[in-house]
gemmi code that builds the backbone of each chain (N, CA, C; Angstrom):
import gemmi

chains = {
    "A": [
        ("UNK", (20.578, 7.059, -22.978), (19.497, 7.588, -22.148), (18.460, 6.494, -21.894)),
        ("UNK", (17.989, 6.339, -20.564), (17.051, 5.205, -20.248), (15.780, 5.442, -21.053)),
        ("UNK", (15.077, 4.492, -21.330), (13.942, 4.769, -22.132), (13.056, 4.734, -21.081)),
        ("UNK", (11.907, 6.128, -21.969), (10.570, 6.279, -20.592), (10.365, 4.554, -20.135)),
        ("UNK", (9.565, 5.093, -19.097), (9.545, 3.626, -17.768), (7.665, 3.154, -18.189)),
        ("UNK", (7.340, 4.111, -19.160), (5.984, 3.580, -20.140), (6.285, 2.576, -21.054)),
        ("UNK", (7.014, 2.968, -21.613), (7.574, 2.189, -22.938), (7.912, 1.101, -22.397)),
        ("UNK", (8.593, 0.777, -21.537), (9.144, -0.121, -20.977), (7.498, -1.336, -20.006)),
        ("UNK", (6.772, -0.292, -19.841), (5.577, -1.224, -19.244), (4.815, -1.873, -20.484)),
        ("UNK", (4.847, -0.794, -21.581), (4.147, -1.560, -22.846), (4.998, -2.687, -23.369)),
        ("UNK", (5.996, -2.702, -23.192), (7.247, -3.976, -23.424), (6.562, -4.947, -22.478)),
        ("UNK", (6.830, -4.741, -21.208), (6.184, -5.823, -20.763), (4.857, -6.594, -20.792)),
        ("UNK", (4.226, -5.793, -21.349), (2.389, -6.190, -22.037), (2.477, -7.080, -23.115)),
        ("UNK", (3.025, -6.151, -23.792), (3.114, -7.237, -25.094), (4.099, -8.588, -25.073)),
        ("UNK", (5.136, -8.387, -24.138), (5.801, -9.586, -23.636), (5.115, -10.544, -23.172)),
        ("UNK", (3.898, -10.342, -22.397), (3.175, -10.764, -21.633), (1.753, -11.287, -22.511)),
        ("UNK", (1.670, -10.606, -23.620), (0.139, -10.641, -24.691), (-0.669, -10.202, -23.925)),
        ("UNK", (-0.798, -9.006, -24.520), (-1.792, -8.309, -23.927), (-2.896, -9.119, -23.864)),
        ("UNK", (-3.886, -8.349, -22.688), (-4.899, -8.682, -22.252), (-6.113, -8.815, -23.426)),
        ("UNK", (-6.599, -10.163, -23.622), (-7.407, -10.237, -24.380), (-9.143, -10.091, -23.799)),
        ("UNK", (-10.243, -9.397, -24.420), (-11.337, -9.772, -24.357), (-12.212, -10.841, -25.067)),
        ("UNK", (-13.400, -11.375, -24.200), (-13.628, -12.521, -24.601), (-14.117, -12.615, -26.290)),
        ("UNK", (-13.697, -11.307, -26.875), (-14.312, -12.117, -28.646), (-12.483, -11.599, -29.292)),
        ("UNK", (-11.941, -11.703, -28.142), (-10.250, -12.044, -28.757), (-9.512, -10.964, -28.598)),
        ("UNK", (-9.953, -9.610, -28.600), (-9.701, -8.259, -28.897), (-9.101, -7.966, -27.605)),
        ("UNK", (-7.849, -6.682, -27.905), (-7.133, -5.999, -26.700), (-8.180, -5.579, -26.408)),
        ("UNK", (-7.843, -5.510, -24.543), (-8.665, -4.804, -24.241), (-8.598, -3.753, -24.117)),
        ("UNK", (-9.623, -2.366, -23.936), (-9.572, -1.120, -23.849), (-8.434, -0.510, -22.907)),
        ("UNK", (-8.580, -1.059, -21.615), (-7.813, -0.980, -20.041), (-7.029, -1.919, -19.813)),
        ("UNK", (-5.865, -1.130, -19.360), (-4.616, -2.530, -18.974), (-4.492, -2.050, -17.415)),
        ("UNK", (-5.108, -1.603, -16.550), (-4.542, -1.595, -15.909), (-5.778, 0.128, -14.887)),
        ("UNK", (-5.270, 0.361, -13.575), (-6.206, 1.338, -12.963), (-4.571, 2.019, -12.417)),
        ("UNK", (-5.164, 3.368, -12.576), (-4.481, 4.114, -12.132), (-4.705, 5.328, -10.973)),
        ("UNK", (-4.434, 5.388, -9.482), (-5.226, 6.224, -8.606), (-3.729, 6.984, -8.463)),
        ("UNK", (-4.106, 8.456, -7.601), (-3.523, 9.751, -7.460), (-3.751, 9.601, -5.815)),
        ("UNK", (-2.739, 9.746, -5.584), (-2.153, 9.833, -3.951), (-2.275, 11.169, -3.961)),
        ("UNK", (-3.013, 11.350, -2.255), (-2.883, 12.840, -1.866), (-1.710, 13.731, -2.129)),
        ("UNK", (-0.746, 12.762, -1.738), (0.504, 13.553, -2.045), (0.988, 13.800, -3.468)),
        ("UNK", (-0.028, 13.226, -4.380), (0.196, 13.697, -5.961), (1.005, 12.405, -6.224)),
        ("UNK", (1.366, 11.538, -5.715), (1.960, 10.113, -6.543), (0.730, 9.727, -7.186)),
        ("UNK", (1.572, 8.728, -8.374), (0.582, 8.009, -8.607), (0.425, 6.247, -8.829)),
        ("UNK", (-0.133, 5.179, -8.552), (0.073, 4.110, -7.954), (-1.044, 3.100, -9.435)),
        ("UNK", (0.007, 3.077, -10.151), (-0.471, 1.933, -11.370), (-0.526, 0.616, -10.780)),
        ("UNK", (-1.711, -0.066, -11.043), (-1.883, -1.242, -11.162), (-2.380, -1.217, -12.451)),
        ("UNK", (-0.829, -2.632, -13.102), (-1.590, -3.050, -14.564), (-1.736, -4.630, -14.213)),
        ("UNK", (-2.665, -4.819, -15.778), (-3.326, -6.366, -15.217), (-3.226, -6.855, -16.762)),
        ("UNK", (-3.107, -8.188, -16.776), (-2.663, -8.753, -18.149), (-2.937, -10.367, -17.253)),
        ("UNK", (-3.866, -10.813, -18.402), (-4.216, -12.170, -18.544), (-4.544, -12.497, -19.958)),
        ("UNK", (-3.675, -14.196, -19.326), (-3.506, -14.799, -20.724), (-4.864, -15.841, -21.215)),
        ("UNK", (-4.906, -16.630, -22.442), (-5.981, -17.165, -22.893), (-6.497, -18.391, -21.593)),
        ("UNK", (-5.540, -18.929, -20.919), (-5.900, -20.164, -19.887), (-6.440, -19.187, -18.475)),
        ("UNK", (-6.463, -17.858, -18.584), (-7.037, -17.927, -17.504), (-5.934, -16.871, -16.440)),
        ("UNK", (-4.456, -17.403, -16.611), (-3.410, -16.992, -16.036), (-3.581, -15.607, -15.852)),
        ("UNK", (-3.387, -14.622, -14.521), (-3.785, -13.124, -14.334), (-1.911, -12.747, -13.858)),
        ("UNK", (-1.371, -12.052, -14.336), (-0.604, -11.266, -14.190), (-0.427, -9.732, -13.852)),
        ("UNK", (0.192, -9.143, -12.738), (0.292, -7.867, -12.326), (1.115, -7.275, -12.192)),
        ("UNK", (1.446, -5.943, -12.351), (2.272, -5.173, -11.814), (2.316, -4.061, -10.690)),
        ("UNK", (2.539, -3.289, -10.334), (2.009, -2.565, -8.977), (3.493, -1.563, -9.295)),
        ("UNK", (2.937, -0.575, -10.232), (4.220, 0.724, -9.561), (3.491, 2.154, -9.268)),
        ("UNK", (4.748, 2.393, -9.344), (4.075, 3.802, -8.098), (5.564, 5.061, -8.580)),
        ("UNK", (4.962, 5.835, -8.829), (5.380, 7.059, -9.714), (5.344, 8.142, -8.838)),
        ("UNK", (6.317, 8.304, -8.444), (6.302, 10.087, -7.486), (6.365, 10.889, -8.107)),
        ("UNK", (6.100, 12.365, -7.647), (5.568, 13.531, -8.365), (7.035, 13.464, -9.020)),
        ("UNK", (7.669, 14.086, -11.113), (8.834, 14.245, -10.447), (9.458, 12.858, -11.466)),
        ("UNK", (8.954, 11.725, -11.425), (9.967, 10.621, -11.743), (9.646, 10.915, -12.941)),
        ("UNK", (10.186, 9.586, -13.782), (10.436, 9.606, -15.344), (9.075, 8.656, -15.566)),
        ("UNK", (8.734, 9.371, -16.826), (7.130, 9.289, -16.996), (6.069, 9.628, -16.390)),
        ("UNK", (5.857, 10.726, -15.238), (5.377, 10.880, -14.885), (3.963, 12.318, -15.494)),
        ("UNK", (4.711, 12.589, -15.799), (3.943, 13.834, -16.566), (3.385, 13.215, -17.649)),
        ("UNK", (4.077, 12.089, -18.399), (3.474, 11.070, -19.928), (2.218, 10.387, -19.187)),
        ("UNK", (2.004, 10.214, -17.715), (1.263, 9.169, -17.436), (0.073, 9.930, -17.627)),
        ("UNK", (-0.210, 11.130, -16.619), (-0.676, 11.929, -16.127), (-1.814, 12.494, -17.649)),
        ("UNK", (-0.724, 12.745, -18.534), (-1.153, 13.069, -19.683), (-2.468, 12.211, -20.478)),
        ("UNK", (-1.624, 10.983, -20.336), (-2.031, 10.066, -21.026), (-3.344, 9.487, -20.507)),
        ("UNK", (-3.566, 9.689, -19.274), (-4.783, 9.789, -18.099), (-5.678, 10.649, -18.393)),
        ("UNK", (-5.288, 11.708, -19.444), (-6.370, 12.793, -19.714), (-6.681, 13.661, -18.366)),
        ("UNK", (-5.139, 13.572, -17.110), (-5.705, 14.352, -16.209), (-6.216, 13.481, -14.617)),
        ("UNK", (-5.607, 14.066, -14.017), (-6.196, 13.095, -12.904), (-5.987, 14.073, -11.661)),
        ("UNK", (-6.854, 13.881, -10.493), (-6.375, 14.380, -9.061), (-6.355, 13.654, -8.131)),
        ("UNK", (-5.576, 14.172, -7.287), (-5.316, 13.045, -5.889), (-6.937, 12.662, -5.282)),
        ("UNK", (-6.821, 11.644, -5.231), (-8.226, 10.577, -4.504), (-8.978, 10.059, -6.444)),
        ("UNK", (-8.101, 10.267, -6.658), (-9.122, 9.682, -7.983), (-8.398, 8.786, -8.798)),
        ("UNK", (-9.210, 8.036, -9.350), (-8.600, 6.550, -9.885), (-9.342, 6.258, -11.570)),
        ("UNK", (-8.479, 6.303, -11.985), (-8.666, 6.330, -13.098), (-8.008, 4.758, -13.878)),
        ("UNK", (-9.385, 4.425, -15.233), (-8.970, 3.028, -16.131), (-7.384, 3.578, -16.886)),
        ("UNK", (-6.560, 2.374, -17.021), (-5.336, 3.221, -17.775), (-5.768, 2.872, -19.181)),
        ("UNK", (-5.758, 3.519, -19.916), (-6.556, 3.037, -21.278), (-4.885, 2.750, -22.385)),
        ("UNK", (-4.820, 1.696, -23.138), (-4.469, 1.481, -24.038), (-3.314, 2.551, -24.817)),
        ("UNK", (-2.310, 2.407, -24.669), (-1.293, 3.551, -25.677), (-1.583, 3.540, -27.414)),
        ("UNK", (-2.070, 4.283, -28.153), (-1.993, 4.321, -29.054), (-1.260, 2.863, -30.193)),
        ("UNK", (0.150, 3.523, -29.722), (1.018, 2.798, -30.465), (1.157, 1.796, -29.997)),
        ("UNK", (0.519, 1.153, -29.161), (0.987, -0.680, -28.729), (-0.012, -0.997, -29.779)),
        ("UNK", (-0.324, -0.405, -30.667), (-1.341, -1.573, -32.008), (0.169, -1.853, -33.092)),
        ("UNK", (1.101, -1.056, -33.111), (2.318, -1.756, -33.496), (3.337, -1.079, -32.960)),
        ("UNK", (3.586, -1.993, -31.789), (4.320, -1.776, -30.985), (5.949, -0.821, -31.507)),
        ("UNK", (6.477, 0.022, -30.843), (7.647, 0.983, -31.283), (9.101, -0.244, -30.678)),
        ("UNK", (9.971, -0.636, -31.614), (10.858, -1.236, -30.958), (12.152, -0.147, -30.370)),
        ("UNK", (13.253, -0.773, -29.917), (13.794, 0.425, -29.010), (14.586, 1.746, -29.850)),
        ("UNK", (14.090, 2.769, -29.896), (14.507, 3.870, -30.107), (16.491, 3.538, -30.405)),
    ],
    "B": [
        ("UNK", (-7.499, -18.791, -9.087), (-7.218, -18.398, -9.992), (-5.352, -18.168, -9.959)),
        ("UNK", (-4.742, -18.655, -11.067), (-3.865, -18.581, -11.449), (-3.207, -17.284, -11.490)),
        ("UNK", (-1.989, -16.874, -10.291), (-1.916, -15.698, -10.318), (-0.205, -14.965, -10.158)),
        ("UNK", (0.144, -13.891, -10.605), (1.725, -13.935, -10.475), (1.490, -12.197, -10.001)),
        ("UNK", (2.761, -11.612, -9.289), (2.450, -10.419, -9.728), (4.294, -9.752, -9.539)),
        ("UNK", (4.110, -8.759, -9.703), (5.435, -7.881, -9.471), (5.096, -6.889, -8.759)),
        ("UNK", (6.022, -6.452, -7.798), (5.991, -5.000, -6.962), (7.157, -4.577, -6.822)),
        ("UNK", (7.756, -3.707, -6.205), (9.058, -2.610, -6.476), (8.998, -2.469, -4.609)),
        ("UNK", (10.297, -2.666, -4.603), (10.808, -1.998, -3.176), (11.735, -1.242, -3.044)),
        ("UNK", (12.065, -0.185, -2.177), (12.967, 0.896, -2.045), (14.266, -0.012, -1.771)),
        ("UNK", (13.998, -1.022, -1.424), (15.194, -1.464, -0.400), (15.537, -2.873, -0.999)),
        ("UNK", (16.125, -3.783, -1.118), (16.622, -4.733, -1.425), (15.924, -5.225, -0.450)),
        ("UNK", (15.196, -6.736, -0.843), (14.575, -7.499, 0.727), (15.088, -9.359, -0.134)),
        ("UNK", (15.561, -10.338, 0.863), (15.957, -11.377, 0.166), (14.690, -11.954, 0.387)),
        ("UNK", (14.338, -13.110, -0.422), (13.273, -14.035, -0.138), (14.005, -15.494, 0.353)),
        ("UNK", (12.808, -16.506, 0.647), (13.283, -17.163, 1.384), (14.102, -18.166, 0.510)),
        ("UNK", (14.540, -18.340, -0.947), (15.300, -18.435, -1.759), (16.890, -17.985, -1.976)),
        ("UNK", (16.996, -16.888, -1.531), (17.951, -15.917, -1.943), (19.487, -16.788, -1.236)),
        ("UNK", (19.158, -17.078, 0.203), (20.296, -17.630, 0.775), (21.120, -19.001, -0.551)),
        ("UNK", (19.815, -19.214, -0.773), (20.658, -20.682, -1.431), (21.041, -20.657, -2.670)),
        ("UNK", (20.587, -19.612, -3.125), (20.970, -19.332, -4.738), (22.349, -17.916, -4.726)),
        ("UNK", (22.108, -17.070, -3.998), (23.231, -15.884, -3.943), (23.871, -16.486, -3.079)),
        ("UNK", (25.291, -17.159, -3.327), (26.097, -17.351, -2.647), (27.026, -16.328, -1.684)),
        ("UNK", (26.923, -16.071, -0.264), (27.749, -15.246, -0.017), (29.927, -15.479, -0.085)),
        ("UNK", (30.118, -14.666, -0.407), (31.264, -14.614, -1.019), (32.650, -13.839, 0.335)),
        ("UNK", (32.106, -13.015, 1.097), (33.265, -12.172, 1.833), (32.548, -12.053, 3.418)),
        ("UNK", (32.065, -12.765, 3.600), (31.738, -12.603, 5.126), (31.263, -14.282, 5.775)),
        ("UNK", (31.351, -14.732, 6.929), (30.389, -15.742, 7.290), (29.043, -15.218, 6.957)),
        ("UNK", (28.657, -14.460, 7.642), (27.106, -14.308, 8.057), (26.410, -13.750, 6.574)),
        ("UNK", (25.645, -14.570, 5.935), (25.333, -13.987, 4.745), (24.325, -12.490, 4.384)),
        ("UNK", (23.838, -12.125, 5.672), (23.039, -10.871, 5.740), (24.419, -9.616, 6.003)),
        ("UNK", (25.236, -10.461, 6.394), (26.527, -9.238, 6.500), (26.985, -8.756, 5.159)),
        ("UNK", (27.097, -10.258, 4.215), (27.619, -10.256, 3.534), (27.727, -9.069, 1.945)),
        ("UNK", (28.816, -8.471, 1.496), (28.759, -7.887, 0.652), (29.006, -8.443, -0.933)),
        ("UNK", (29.710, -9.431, -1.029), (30.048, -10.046, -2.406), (29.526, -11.696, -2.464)),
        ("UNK", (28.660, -11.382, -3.713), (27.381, -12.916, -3.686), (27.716, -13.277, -5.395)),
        ("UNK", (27.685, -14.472, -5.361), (28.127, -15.142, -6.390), (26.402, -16.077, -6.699)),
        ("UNK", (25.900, -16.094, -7.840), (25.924, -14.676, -8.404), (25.274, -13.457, -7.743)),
        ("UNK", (25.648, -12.681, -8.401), (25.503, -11.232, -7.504), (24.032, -11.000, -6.896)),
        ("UNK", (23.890, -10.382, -6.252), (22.187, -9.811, -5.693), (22.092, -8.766, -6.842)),
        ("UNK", (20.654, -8.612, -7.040), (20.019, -7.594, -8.107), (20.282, -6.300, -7.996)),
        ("UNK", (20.443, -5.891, -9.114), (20.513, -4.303, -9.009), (19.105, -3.648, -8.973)),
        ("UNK", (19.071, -2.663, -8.545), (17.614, -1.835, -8.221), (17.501, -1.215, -9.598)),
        ("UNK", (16.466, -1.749, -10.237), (15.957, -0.713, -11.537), (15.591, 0.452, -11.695)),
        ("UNK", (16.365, 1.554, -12.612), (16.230, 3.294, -12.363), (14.904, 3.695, -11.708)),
        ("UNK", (15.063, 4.439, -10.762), (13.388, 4.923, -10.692), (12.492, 4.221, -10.213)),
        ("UNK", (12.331, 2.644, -9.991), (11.105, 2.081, -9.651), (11.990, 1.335, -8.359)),
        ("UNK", (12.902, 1.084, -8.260), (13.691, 0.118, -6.814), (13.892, -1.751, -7.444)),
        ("UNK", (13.581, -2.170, -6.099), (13.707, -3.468, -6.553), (12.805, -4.676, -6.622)),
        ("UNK", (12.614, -5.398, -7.869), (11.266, -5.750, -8.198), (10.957, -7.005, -7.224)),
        ("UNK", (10.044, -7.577, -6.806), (10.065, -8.607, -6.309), (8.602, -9.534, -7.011)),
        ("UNK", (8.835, -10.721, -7.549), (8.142, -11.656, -8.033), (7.219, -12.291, -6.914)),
        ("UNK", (5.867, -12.320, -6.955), (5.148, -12.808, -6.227), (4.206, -13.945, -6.808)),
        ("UNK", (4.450, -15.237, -6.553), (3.209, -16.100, -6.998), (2.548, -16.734, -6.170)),
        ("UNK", (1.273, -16.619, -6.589), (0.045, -17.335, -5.457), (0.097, -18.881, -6.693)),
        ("UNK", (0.647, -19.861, -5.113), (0.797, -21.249, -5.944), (-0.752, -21.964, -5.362)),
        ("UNK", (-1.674, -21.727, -5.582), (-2.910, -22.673, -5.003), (-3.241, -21.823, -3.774)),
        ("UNK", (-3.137, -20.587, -3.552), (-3.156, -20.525, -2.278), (-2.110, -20.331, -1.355)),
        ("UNK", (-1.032, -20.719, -1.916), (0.516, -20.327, -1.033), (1.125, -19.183, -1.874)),
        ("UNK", (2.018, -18.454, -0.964), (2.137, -16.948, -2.112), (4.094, -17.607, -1.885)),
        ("UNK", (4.705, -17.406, -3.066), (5.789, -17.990, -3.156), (6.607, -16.933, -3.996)),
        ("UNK", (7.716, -16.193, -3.021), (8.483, -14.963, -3.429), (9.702, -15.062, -3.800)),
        ("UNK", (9.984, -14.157, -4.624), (11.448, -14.536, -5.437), (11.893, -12.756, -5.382)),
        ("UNK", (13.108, -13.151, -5.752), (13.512, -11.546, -5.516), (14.919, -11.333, -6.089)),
        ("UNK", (14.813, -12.435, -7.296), (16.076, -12.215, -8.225), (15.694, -13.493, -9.479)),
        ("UNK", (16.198, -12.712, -10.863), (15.843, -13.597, -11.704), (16.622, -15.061, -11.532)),
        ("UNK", (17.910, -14.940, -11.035), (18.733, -16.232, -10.421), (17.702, -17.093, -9.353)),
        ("UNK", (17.243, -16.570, -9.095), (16.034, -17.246, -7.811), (15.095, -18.007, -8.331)),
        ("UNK", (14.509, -17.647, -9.731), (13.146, -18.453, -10.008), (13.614, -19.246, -10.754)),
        ("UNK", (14.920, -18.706, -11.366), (15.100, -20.167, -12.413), (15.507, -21.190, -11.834)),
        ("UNK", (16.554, -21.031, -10.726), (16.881, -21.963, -9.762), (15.618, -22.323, -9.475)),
        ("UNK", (14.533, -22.357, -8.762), (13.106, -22.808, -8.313), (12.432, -23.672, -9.598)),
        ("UNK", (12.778, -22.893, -10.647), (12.085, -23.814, -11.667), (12.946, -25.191, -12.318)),
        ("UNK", (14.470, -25.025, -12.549), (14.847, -26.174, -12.488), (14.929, -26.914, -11.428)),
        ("UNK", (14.839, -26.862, -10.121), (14.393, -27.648, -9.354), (13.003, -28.595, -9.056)),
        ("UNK", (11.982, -27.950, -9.826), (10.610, -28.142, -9.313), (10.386, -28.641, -10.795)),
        ("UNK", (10.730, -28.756, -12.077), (10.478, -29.177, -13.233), (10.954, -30.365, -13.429)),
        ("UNK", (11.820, -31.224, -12.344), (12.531, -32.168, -12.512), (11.232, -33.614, -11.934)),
        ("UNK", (10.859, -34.340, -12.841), (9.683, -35.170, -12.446), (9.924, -35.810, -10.765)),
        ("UNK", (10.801, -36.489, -10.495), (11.381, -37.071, -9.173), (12.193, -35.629, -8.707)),
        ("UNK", (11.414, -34.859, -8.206), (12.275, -34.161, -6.915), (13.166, -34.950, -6.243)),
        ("UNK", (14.589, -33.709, -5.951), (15.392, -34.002, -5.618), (15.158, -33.725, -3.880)),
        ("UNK", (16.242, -34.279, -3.435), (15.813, -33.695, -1.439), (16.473, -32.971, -1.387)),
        ("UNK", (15.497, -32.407, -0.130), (16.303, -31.190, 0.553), (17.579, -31.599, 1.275)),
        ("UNK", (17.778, -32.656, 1.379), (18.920, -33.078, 2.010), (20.526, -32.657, 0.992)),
        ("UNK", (20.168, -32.859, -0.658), (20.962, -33.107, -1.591), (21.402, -31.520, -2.027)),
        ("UNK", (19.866, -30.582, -2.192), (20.299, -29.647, -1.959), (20.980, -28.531, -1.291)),
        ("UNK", (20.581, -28.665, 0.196), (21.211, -28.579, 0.988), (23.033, -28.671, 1.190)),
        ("UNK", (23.413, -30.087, 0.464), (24.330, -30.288, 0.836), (25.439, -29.631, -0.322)),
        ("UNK", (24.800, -29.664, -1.399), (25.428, -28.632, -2.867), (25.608, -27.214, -2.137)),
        ("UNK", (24.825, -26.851, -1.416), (25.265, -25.249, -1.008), (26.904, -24.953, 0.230)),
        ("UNK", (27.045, -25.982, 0.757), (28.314, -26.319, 1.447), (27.977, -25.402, 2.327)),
        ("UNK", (26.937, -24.993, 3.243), (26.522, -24.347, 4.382), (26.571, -24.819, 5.603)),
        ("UNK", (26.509, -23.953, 6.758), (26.202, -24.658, 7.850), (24.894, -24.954, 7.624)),
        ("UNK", (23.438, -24.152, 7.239), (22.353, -24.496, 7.346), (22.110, -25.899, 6.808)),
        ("UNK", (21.152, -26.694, 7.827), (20.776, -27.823, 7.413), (19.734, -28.231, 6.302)),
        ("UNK", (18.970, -29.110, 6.065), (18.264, -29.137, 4.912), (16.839, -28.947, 5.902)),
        ("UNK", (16.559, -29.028, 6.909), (15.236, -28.486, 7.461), (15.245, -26.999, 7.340)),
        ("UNK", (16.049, -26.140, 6.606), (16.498, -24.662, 6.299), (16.062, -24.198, 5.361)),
        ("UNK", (15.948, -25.436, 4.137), (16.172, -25.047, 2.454), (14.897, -25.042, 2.294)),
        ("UNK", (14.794, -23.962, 1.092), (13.187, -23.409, 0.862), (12.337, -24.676, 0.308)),
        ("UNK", (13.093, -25.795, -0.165), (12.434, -26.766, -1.118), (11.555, -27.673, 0.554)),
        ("UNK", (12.459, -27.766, 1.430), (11.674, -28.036, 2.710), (10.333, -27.582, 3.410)),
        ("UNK", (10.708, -25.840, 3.198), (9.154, -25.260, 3.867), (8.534, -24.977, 2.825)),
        ("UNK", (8.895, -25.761, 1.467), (7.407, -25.773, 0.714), (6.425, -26.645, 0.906)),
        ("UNK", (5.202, -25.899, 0.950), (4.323, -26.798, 2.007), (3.759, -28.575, 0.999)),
        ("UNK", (3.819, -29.465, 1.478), (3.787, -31.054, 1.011), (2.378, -30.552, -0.079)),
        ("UNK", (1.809, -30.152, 0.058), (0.223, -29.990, -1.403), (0.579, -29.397, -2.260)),
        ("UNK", (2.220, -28.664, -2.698), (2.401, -28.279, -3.810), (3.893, -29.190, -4.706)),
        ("UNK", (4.038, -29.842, -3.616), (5.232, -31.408, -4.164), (4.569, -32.468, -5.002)),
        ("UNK", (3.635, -32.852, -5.238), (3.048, -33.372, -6.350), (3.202, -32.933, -7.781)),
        ("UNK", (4.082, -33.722, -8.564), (3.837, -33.294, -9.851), (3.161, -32.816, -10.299)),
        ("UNK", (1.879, -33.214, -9.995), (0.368, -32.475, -10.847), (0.120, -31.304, -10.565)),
        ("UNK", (0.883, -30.975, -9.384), (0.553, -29.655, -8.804), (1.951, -28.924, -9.589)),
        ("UNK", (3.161, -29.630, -9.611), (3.797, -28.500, -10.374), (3.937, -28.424, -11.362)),
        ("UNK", (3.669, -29.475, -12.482), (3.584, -29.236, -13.878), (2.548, -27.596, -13.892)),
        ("UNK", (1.399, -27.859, -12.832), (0.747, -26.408, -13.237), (1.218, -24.864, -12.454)),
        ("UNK", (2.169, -25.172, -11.632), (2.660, -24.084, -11.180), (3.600, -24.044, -12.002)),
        ("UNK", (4.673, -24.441, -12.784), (5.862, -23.902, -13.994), (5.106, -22.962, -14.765)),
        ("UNK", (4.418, -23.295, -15.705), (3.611, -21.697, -16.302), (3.970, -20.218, -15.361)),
        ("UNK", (3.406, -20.855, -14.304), (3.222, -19.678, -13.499), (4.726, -18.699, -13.389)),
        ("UNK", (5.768, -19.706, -12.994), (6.760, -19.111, -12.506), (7.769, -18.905, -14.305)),
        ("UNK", (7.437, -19.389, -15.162), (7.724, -18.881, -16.716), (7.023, -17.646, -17.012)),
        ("UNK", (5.539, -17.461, -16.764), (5.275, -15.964, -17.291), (5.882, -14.845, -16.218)),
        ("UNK", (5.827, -15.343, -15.025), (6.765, -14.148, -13.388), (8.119, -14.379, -14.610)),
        ("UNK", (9.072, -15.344, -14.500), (10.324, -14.889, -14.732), (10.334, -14.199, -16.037)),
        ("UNK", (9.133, -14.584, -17.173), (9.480, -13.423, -17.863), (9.338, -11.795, -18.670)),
        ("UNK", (8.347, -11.639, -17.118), (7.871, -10.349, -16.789), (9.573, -9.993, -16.330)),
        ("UNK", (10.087, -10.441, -15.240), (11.244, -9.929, -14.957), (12.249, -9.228, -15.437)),
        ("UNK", (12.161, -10.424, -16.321), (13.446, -10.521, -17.239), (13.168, -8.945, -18.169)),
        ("UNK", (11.883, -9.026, -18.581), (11.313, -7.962, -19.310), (12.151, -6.803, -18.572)),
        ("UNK", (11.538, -6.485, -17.207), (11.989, -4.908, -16.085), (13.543, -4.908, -17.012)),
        ("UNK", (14.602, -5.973, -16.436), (15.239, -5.474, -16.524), (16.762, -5.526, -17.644)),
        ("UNK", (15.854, -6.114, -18.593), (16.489, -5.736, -20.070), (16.010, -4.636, -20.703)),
        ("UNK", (14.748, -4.123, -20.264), (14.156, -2.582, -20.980), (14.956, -1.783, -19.922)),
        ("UNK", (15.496, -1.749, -18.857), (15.596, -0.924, -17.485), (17.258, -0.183, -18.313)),
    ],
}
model = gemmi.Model(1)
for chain_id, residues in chains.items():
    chain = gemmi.Chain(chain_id)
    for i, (resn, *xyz) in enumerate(residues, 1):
        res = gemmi.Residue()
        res.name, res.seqid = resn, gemmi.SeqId(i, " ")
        for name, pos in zip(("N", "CA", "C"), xyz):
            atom = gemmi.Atom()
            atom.name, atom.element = name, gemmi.Element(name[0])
            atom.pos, atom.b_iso = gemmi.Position(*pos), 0.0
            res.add_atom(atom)
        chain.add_residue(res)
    model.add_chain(chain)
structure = gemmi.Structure()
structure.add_model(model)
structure.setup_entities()
């Protein structure tokens, strides 16, 4: 079974080292998350490294796909026209390796 | 600012790379073509197909298969660039070397100094990639 398409973005964070703030620390937000009228929803995550280097991703979740209800959740809730910080998964403080 | 990103397309789209690295295999015309050595990417469950975007100084430089950037990076990591003529002629194409992407890269990013600092760039893109689609 494919693993949620979250898990798989926190793979790529930490692949990536997460985003540090300037006294070293993850940061709170990896990323903004807005709600399409039509109920999609359109992640931008953001990950930069210590030199400066900014890295992105850009997906987009239709009502319906896999992870979508985890996102939603994990958003504490969201409605179309609204954009929300994606805050931090719990468990990326030690990261879950693959199921 | 130093910048890379990834986006997802419904559709398979080649970049201006793709000809010289996916070899077409069963047709002349390589947009006809169905069998590419190595193969064109598979679309990752659910999200489509990823495409690598880097802003090199100001030039945005697209890839659209992990075969694509590494090819780009052993090419561009090599201190004396090779010509487009040489490359060109390794692909056994009709296209000429005024064709090959190493050509319409624009002359301000052919300086070593300029690509010792664009490799980073195209090492953390390829291995965001690589990431999609070994978790995928």
């Amino acid at each position: 079974m494919k693993r949620s398409i979250i898990l798989l973005l926190l793979s790529l964070l930490l692949a990536l080292n997460l985003s540090m703030n300037q006294a070293g620390e993850p940061e709170a937000s990896i990323g903004t998350a807005e709600m399409m009228p039509d109920r999609s929803i359109v992640v931008m995550l953001r990950t930069q490294s210590a030199d400066g280097m900014v890295g992105e991703t850009r997906l987009v979740y239709p009502v319906g796909s896999i992870g979508y209800e985890e996102l939603i959740n994990h958003l504490d809730g969201i409605e179309p026209s609204q954009s929300r910080p994606v805050p931090l998964w719990p468990e990326t403080t030690a990261f879950p390796d693959e199921p | 600012m130093a910048r890379w990103r990834i986006e997802f397309d419904e559709n398979y789209r080649s970049s201006p790379v793709s000809f010289w690295v996916h070899r077409h295999q069963d047709n002349d015309i390589w947009a006809e073509a169905t069998r590419f050595e190595p193969p064109l990417p598979q679309a990752i469950v659910s999200k489509g197909y990823p495409r690598l975007i880097i802003d090199a100084f100001g030039t945005k430089l697209e890839f659209s298969s992990i075969e694509e950037v590494e090819h780009c990076r052993q090419v561009l990591s090599q201190k004396n660039l090779p010509t487009s003529r040489k490359l060109a002629s390794l692909r056994q194409s009709s296209l000429g070397p005024n064709s090959h992407w190493l050509s319409r890269l624009p002359a301000d990013l052919k300086p070593w100094r300029k690509r010792e600092k664009l490799l980073p760039l195209l090492d953390a893109g390829l291995d965001a990639l690589k990431v999609f689609y070994e978790r995928s």
